[in-house]
N, C-alpha and C positions, 0 to 999 in steps of 0.2 A: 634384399640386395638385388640390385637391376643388372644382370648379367648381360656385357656384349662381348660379344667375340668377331676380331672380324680378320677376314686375310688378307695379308701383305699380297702382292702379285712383283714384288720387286725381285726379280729375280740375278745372281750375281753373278750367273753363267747365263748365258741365253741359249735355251733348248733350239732346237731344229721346230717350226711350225706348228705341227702338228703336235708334236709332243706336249707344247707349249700350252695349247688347249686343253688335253688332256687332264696336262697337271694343274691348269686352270680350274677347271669343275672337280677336280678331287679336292681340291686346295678348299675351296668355295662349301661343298659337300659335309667336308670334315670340320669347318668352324660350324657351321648348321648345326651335326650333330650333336658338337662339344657343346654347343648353346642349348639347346633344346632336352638332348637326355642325358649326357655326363656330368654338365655343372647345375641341373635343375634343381639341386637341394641347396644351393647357395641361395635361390628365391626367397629362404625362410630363413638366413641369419641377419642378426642387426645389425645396426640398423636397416630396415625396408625398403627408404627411397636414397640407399648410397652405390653408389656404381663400384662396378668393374668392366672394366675395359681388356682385352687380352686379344694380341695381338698373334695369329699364326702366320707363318712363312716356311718356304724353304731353306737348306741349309745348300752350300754349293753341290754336295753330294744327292740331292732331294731328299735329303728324311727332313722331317716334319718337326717345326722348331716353334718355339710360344716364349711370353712375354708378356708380363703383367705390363701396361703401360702406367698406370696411374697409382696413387700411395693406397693401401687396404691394409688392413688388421692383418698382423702376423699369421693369426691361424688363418684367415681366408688364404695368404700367400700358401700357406701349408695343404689345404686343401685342394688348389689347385693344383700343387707340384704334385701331390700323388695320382691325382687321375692323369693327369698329363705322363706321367712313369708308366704308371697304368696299360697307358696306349701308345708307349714306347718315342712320344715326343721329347724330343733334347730341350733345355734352356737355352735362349736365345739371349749368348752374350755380347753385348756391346760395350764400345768403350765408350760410348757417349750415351745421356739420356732420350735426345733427340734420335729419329729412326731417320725424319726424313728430312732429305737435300734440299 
């Protein structure tokens, strides 16, 4: 399975500046991570050439919030929900399927 992960930077408080940066390269940092060493055993379920998409962002309080964007086999959702717990990431609920304006 072809794991991406990537971050939202839409933020729904707007930080002061600098902050903003900040939590920029954190934001940026931690989908890397999640891509590369936390969901790396998804590489090896099947199907091979099927995606995942997963979406990180902030929540208006800044904690760290995810989102499957696209449809996946129940247990890959299940998979991810735990490492995401894991690392103390919230679901990122919307009322719409669409993210963006």
């Amino acid at each position: 399975m072809i794991v991406t992960v990537v971050p939202i930077f839409d933020f729904e408080v707007q930080p002061a500046q600098p902050l903003k940066k900040v939590m920029t390269a954190r934001l940026k940092r931690l989908s890397e991570e999640l891509q590369a060493i936390h969901l790396k055993d998804l590489e090896f379920v099947e199907p091979f050439l099927a995606d995942i998409v997963i979406y990180l962002s902030y929540n208006p309080k800044y904690t760290v919030r995810w989102r499957i964007a696209n449809d996946v086999p129940k247990d890959v959702e299940l998979i991810v929900a735990d490492v995401c717990a894991r690392l103390n990431y919230i679901f990122w609920k919307t009322a719409t399927l669409n993210v963006f304006k």
